[in-house]
N, C-alpha and C positions, 0 to 999 in steps of 0.2 A: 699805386699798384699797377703793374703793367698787364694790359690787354691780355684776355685769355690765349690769345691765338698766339704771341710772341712767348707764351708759358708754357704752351703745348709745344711750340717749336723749341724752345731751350732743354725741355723734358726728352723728346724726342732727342734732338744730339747728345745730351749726356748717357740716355742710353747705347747708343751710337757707340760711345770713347768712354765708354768707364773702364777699359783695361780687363775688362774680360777676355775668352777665348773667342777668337776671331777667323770664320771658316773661309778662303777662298778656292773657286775654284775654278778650275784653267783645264781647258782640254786637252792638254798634254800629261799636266800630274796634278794631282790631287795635294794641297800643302795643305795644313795647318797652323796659321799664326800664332803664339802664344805671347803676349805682351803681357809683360812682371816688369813693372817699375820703369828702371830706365831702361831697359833693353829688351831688344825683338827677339826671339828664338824661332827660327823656320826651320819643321821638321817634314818631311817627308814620309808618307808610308810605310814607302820601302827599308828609308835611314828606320824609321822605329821598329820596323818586322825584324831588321838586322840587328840592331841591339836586340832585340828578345830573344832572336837566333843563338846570339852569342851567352847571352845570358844564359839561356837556358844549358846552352854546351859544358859552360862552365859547371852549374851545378851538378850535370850530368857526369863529367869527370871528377868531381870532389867525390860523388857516390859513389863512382867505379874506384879511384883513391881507397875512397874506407872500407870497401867491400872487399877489395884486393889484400888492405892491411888487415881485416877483421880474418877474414881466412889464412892470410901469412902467421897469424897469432894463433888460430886454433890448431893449422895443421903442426906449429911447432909442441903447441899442448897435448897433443895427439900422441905425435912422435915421444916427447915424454914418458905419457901415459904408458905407452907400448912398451918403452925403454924401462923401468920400474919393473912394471909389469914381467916381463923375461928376468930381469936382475931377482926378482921375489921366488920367481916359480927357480930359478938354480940354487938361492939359499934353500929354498925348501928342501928341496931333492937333496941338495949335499947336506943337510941336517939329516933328514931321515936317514942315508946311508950310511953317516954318523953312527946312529944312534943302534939300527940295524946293527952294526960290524962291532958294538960294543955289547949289545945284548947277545951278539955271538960268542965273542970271549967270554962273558959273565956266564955262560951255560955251562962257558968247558972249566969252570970249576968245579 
């Protein structure tokens, strides 16, 4: 069994390098090391504020996208609705003065 103090030390470094998130920092910028497996990934702040920048831009246009298509849908259901609508009330009227102009002839019997 090896001496405590050589157990404490090996303890010590492994916590050290077990591949967890790894903070440095430098007075110029602020990185983030992230070690996965075999490779280093160095992100910066900035690099990450920009993707979430962009991220978010994107979602934001996919919203403005459906919102634009959702009201391109309704105002065409709209316009429809309106169109019917006019089309129902001219049957109606030309019905009634139909029907008007025949209960006139029927009287002059």
């Amino acid at each position: 069994m090896p001496p405590i103090s050589k157990m404490s030390q090996d303890s010590a470094r492994g916590r050290r390098n077990d591949g967890d998130v790894e903070m440095n920092l430098n007075t110029d910028q602020i990185t983030t090391e992230i070690l996965t497996g075999r490779t280093g990934i160095l992100c910066s702040i900035e690099e990450i504020d920009n993707l979430c920048n962009e991220k978010v831009q994107k979602v934001k246009l996919i919203a403005d996208k459906s919102i634009e298509a959702i009201e391109a849908g309704r105002k065409k259901q709209t316009d429809q609705i309106s169109h019917l609508r006019a089309e129902l009330i001219n049957t109606i009227i030309e019905a009634k003065n139909k029907i008007n102009k025949i209960c006139e002839e029927l009287k002059k019997y």
